[in-house]
mmJSON file of the N, C-alpha and C atoms, coordinates in Angstrom:
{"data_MODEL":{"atom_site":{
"group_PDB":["ATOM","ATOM","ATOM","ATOM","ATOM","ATOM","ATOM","ATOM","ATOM","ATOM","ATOM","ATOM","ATOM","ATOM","ATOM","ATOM","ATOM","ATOM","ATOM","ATOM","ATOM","ATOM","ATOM","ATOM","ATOM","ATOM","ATOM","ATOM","ATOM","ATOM","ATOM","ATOM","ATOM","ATOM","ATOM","ATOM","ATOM","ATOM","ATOM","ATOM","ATOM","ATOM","ATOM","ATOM","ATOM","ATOM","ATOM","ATOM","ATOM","ATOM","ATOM","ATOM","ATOM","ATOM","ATOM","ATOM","ATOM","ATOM","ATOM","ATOM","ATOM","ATOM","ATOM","ATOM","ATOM","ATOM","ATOM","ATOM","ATOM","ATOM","ATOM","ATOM","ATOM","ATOM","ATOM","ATOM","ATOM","ATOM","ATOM","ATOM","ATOM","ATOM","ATOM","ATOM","ATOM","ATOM","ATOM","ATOM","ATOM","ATOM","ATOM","ATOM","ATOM","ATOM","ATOM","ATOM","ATOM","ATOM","ATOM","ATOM","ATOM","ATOM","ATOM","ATOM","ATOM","ATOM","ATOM","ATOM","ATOM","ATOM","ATOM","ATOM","ATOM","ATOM","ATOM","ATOM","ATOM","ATOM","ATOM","ATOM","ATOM","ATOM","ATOM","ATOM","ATOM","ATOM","ATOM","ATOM","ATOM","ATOM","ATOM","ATOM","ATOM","ATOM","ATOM","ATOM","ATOM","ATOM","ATOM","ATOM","ATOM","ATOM","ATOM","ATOM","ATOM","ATOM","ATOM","ATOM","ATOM","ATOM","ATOM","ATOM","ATOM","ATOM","ATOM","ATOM","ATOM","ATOM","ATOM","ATOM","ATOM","ATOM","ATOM","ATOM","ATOM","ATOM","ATOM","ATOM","ATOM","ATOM","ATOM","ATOM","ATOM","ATOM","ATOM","ATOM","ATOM","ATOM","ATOM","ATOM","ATOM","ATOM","ATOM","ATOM","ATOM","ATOM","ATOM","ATOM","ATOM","ATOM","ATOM","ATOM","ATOM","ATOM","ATOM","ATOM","ATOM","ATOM","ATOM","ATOM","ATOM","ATOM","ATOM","ATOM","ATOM","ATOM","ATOM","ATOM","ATOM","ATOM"],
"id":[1,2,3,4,5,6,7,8,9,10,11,12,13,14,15,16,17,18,19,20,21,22,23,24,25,26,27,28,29,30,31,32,33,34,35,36,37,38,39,40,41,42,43,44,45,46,47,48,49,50,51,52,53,54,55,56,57,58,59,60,61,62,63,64,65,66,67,68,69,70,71,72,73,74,75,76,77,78,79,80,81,82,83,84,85,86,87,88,89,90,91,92,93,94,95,96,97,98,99,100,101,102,103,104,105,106,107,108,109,110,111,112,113,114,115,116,117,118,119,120,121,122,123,124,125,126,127,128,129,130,131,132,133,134,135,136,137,138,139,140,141,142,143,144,145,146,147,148,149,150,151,152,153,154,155,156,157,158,159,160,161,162,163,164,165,166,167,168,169,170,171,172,173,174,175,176,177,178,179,180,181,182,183,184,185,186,187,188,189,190,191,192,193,194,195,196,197,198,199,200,201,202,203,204,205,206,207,208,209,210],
"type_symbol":["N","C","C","N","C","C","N","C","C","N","C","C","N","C","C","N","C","C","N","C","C","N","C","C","N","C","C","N","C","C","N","C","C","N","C","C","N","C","C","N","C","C","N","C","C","N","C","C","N","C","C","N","C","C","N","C","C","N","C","C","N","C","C","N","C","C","N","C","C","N","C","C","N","C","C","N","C","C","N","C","C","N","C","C","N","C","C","N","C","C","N","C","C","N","C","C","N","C","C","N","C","C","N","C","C","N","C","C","N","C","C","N","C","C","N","C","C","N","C","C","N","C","C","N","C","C","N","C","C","N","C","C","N","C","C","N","C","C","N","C","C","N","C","C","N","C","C","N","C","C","N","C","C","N","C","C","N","C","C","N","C","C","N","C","C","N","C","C","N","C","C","N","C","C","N","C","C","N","C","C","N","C","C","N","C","C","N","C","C","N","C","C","N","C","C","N","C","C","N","C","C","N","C","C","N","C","C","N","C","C"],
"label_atom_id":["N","CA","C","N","CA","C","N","CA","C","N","CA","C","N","CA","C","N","CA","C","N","CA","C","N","CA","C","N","CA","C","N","CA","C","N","CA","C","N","CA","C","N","CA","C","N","CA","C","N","CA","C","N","CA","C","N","CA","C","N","CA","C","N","CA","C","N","CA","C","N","CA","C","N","CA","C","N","CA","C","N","CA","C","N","CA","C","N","CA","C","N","CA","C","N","CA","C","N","CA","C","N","CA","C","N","CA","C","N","CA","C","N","CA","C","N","CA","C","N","CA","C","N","CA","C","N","CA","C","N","CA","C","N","CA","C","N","CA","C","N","CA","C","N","CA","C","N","CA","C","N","CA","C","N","CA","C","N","CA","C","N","CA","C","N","CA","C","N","CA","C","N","CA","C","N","CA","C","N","CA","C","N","CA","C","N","CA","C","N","CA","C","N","CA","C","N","CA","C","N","CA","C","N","CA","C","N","CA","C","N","CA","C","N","CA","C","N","CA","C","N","CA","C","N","CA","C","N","CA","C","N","CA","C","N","CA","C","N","CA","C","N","CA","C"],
"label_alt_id":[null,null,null,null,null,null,null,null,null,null,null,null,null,null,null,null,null,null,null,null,null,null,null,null,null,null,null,null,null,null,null,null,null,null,null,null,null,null,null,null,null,null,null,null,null,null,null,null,null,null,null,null,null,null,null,null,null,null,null,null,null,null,null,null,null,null,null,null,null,null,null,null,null,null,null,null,null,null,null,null,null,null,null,null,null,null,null,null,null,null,null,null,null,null,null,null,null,null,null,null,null,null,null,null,null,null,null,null,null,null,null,null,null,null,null,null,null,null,null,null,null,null,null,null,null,null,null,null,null,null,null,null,null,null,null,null,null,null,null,null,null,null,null,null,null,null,null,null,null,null,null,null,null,null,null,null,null,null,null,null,null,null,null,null,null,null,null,null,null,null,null,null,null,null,null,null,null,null,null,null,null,null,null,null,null,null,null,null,null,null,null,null,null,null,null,null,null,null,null,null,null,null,null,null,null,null,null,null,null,null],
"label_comp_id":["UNK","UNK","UNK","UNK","UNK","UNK","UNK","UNK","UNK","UNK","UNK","UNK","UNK","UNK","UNK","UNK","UNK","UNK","UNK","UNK","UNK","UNK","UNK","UNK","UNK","UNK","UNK","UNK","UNK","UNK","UNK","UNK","UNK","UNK","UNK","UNK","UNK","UNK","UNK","UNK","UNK","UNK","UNK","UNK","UNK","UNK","UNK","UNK","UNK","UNK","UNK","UNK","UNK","UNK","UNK","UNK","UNK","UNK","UNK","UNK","UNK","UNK","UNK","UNK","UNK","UNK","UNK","UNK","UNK","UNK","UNK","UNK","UNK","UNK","UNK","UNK","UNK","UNK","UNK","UNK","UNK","UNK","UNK","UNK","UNK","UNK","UNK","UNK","UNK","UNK","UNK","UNK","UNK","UNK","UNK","UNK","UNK","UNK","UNK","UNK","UNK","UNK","UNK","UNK","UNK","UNK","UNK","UNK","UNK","UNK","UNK","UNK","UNK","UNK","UNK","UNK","UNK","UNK","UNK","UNK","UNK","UNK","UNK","UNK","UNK","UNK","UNK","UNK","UNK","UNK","UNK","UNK","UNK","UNK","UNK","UNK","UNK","UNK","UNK","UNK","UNK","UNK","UNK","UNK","UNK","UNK","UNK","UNK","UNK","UNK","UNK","UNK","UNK","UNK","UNK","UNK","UNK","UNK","UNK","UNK","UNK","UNK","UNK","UNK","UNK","UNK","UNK","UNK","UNK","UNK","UNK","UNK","UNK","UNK","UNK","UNK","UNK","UNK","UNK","UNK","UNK","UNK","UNK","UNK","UNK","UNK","UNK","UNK","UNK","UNK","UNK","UNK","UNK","UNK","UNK","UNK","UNK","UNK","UNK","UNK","UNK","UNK","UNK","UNK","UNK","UNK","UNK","UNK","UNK","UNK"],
"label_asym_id":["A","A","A","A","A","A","A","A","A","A","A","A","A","A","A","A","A","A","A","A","A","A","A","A","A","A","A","A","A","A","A","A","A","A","A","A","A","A","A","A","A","A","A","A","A","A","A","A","A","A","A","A","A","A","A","A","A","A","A","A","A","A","A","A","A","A","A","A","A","A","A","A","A","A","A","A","A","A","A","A","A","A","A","A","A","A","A","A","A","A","A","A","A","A","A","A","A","A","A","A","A","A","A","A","A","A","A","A","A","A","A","A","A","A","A","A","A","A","A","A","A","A","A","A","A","A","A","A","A","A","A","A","A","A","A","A","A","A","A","A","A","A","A","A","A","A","A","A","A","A","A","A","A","A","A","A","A","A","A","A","A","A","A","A","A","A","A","A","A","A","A","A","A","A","A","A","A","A","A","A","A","A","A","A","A","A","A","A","A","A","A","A","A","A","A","A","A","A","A","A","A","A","A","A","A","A","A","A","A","A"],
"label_entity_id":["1","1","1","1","1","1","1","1","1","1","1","1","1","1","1","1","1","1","1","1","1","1","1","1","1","1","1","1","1","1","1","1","1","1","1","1","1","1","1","1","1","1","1","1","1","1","1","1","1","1","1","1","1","1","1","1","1","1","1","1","1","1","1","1","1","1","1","1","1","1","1","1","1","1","1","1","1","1","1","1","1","1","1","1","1","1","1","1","1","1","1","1","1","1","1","1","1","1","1","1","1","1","1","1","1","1","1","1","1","1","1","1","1","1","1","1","1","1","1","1","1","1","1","1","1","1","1","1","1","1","1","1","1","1","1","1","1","1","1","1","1","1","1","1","1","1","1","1","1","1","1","1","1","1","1","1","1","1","1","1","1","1","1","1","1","1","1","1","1","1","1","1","1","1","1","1","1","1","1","1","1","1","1","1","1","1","1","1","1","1","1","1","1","1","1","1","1","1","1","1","1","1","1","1","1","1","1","1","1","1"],
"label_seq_id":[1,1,1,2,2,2,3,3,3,4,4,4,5,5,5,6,6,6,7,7,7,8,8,8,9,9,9,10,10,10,11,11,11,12,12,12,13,13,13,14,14,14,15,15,15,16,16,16,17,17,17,18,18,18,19,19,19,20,20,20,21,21,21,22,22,22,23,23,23,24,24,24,25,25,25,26,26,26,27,27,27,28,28,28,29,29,29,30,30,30,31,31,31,32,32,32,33,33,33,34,34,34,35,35,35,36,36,36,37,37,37,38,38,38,39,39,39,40,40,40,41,41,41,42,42,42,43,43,43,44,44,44,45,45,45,46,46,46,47,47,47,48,48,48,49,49,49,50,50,50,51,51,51,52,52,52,53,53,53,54,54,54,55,55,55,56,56,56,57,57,57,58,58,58,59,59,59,60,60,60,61,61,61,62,62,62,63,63,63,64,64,64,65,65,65,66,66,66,67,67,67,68,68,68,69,69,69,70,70,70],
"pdbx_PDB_ins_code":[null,null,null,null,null,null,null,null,null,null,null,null,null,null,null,null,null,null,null,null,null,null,null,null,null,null,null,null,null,null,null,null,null,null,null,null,null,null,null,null,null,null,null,null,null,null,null,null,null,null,null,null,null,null,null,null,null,null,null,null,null,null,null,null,null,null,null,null,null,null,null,null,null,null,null,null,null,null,null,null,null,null,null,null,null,null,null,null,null,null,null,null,null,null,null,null,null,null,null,null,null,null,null,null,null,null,null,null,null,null,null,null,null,null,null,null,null,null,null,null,null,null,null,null,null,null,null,null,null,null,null,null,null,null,null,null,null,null,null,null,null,null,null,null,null,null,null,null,null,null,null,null,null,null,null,null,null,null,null,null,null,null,null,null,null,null,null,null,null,null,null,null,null,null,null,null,null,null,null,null,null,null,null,null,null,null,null,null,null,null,null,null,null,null,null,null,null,null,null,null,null,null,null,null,null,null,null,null,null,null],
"Cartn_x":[45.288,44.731,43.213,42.596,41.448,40.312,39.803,39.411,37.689,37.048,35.799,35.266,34.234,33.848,32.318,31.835,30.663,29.394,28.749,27.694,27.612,27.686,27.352,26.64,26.893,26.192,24.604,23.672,22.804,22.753,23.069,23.412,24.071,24.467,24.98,23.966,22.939,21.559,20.827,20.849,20.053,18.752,17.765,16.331,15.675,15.287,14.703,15.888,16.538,17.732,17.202,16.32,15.884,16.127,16.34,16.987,15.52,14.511,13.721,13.984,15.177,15.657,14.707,14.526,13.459,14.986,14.605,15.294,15.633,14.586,15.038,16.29,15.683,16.497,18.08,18.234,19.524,20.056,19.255,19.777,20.477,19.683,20.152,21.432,20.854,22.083,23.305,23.975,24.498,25.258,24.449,24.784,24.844,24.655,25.372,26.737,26.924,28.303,29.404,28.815,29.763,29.818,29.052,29.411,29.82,29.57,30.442,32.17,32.625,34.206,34.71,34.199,34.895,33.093,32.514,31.478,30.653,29.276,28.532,27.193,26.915,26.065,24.928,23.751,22.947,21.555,21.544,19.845,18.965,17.85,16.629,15.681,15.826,14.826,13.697,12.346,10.836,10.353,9.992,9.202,9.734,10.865,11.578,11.97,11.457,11.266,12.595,13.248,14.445,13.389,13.175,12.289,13.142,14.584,14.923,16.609,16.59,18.518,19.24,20.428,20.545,22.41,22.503,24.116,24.717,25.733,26.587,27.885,28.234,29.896,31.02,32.046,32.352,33.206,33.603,34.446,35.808,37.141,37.708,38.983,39.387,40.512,42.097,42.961,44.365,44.566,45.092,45.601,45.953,46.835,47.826,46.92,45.842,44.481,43.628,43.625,42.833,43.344,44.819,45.707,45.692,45.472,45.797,46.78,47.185,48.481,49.119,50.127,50.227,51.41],
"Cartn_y":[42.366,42.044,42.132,41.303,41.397,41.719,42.672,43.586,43.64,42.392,42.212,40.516,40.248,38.944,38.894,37.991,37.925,36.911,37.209,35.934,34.888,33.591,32.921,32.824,32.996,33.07,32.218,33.201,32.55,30.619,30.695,29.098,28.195,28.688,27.952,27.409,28.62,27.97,26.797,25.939,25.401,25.106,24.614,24.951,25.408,25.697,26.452,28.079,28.319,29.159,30.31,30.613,32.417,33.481,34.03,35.381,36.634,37.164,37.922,39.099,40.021,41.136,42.451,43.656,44.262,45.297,45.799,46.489,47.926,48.504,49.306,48.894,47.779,47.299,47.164,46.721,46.246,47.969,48.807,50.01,50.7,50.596,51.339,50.351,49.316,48.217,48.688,48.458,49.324,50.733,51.462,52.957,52.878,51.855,51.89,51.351,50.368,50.25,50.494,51.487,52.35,53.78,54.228,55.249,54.859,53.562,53.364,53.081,53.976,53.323,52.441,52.868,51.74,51.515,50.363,50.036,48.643,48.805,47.648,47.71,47.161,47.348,45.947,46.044,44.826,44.623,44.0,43.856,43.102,43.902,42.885,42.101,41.122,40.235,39.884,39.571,39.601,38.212,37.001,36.222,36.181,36.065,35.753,37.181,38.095,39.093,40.079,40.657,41.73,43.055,43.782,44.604,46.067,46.027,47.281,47.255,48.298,48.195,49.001,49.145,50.134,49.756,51.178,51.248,51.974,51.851,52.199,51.997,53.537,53.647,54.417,53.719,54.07,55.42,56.381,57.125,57.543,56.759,56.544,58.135,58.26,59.183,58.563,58.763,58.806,58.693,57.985,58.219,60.023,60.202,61.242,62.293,62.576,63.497,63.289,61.969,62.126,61.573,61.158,60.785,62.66,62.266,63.081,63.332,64.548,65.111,65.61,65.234,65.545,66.479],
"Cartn_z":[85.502,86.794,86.705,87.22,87.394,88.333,88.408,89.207,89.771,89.103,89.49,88.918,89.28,89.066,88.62,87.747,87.533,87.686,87.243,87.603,86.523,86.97,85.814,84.291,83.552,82.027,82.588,81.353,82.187,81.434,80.005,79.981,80.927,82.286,83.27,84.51,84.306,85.326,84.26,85.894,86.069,85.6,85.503,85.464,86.339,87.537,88.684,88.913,87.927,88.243,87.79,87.984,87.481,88.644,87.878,88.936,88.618,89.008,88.573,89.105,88.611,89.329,88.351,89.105,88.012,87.109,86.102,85.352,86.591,87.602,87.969,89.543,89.767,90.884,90.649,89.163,88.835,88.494,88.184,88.134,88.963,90.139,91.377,92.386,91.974,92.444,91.87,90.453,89.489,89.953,90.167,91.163,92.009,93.198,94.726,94.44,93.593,93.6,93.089,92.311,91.187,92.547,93.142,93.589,95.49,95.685,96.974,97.298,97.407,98.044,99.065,100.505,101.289,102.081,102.128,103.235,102.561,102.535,102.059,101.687,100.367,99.527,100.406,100.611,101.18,100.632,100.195,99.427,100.561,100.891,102.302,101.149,101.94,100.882,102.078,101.213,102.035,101.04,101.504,100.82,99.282,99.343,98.222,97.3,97.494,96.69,97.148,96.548,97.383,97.298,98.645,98.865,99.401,99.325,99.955,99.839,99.145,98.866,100.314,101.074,101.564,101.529,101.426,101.362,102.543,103.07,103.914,103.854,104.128,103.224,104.272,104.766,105.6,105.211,106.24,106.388,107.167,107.145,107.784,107.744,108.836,108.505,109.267,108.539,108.727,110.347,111.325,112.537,112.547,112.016,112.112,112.333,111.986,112.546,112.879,113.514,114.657,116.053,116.473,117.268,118.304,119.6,120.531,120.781,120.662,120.969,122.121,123.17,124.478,124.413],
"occupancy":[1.0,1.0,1.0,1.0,1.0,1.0,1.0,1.0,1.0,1.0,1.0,1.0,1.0,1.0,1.0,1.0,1.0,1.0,1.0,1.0,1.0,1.0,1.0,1.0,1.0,1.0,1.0,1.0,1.0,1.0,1.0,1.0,1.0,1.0,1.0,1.0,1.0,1.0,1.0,1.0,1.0,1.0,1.0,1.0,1.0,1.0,1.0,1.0,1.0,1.0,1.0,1.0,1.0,1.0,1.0,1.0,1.0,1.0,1.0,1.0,1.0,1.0,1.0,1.0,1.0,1.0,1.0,1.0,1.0,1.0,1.0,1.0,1.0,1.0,1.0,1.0,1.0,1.0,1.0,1.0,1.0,1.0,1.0,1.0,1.0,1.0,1.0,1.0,1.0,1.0,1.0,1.0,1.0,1.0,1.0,1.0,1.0,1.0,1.0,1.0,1.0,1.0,1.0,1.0,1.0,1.0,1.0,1.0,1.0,1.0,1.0,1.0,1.0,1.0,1.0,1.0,1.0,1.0,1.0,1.0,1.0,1.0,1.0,1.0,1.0,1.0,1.0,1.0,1.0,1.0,1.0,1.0,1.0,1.0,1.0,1.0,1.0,1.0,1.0,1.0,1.0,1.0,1.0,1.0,1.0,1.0,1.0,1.0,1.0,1.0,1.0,1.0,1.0,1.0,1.0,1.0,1.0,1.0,1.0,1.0,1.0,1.0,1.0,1.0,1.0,1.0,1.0,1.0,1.0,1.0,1.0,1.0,1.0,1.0,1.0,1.0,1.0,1.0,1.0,1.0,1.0,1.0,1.0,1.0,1.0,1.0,1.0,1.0,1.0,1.0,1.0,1.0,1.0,1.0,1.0,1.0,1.0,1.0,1.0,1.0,1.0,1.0,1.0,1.0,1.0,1.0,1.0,1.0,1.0,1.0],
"B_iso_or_equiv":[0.0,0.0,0.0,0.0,0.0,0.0,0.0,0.0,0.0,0.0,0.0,0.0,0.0,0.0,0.0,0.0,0.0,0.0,0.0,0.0,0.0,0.0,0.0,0.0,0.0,0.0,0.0,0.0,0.0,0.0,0.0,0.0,0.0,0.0,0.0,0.0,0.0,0.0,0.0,0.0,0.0,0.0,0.0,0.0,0.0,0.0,0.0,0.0,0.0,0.0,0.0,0.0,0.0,0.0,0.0,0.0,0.0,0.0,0.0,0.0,0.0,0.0,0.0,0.0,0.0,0.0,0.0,0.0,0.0,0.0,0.0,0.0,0.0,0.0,0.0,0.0,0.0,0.0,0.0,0.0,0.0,0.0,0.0,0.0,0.0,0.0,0.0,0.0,0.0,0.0,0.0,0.0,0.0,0.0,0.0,0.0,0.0,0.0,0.0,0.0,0.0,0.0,0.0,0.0,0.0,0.0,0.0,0.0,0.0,0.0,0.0,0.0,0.0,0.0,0.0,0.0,0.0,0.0,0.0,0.0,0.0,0.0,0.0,0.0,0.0,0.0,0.0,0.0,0.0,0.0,0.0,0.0,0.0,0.0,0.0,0.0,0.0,0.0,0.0,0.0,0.0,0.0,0.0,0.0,0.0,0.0,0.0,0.0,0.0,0.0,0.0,0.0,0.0,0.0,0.0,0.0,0.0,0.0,0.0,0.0,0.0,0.0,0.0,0.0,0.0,0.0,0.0,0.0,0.0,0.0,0.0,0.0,0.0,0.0,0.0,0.0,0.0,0.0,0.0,0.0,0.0,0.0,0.0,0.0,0.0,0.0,0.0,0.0,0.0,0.0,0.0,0.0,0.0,0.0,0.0,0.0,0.0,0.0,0.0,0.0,0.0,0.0,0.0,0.0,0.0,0.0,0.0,0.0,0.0,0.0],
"pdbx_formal_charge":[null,null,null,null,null,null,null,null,null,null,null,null,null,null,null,null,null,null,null,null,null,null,null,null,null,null,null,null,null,null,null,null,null,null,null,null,null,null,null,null,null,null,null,null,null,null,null,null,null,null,null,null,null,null,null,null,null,null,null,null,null,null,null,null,null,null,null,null,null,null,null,null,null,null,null,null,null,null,null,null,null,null,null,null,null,null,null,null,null,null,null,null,null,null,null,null,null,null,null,null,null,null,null,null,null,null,null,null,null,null,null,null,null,null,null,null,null,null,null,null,null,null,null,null,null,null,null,null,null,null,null,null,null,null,null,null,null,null,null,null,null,null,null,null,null,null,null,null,null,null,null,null,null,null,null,null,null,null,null,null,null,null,null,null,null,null,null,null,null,null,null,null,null,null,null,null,null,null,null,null,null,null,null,null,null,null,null,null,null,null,null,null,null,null,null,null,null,null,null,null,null,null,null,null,null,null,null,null,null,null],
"auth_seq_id":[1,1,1,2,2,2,3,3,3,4,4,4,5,5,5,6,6,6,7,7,7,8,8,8,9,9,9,10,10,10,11,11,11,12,12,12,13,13,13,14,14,14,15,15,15,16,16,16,17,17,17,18,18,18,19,19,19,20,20,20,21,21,21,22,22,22,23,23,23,24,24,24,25,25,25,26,26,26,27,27,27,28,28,28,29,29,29,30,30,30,31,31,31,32,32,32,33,33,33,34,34,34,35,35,35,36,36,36,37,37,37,38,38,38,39,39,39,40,40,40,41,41,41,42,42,42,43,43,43,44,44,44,45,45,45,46,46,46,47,47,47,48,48,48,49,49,49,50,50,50,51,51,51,52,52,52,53,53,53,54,54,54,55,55,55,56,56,56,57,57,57,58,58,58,59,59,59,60,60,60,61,61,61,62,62,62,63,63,63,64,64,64,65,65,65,66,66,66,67,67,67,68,68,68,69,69,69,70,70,70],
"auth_comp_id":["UNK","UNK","UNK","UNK","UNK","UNK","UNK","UNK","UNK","UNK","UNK","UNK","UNK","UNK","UNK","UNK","UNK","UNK","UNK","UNK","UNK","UNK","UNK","UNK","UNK","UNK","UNK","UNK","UNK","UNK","UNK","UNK","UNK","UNK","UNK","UNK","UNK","UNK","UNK","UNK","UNK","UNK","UNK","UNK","UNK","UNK","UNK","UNK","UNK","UNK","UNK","UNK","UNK","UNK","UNK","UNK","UNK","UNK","UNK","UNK","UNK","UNK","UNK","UNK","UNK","UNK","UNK","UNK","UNK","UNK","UNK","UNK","UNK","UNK","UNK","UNK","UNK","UNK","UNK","UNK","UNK","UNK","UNK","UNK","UNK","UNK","UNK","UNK","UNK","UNK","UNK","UNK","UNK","UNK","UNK","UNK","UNK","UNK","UNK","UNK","UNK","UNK","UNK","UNK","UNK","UNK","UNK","UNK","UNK","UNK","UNK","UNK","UNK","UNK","UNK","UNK","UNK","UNK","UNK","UNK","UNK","UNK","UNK","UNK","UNK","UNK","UNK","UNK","UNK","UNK","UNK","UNK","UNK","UNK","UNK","UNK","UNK","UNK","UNK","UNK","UNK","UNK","UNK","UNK","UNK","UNK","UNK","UNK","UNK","UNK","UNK","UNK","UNK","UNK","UNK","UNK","UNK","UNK","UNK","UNK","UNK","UNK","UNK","UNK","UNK","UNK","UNK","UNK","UNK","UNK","UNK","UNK","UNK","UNK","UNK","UNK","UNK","UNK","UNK","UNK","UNK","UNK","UNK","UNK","UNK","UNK","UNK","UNK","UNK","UNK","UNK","UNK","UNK","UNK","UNK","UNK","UNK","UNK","UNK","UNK","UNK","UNK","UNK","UNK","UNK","UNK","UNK","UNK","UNK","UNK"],
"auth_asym_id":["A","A","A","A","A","A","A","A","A","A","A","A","A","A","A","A","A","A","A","A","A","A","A","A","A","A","A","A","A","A","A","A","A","A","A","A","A","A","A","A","A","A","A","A","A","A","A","A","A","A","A","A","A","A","A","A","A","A","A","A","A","A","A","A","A","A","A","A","A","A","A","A","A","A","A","A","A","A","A","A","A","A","A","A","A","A","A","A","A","A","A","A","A","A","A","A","A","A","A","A","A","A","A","A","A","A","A","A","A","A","A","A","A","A","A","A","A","A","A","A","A","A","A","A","A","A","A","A","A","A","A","A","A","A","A","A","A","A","A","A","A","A","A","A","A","A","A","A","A","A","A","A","A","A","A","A","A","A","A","A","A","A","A","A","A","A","A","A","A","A","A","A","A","A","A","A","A","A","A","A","A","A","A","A","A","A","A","A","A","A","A","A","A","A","A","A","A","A","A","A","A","A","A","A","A","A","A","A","A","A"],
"auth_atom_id":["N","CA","C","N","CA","C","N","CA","C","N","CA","C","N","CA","C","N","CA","C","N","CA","C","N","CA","C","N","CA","C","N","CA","C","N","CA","C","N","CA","C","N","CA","C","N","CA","C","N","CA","C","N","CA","C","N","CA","C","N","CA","C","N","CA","C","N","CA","C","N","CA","C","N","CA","C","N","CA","C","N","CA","C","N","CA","C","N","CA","C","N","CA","C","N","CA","C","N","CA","C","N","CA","C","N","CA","C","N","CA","C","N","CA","C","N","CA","C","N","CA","C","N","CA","C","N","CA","C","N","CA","C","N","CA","C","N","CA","C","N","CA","C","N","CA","C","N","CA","C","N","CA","C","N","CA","C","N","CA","C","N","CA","C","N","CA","C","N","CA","C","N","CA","C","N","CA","C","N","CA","C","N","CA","C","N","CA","C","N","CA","C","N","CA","C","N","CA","C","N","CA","C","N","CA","C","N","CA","C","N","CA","C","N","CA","C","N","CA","C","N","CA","C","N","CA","C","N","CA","C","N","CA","C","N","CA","C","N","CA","C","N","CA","C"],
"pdbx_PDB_model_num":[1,1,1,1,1,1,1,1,1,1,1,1,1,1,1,1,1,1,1,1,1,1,1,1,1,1,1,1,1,1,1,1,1,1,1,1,1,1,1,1,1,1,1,1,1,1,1,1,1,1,1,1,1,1,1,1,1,1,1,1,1,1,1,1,1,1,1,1,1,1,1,1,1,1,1,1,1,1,1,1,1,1,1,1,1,1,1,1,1,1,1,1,1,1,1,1,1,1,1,1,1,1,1,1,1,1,1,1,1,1,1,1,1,1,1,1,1,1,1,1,1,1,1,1,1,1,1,1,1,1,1,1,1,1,1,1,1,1,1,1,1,1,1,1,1,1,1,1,1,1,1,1,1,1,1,1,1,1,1,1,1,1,1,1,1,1,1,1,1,1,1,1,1,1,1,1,1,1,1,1,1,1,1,1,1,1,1,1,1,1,1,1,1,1,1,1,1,1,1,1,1,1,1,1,1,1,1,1,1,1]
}}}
């Protein structure tokens, strides 16, 4: 089963197809999604540039504790 997907080889871009991600960006990118379970990883981009990672990861619990009991 296959369990993730990737980006095109870069022999598949284009000519205008550069991706200029910095070595530390792809780092921390890397570690938000290795250490997020359930929510969403979002990169802000500014004038072309990605200027701000932020993650948000939800925390859900079971009905069965948190259902009101009468």
């Amino acid at each position: 089963m296959r369990t993730h997907s990737t980006l095109p080889a870069e022999s598949d871009a284009g000519p205008g197809d550069t991706l200029p991600l910095s070595p530390a960006l792809l780092r921390e990118l890397r570690q938000a999604l290795l250490a997020i379970r359930y929510g969403a990883v979002e990169l802000v981009i500014h004038d072309g540039r990605v200027v701000q990672l932020e993650r948000r990861e939800k925390v859900r619990f079971d009905t069965e504790f948190t259902s009101h009991r009468r």
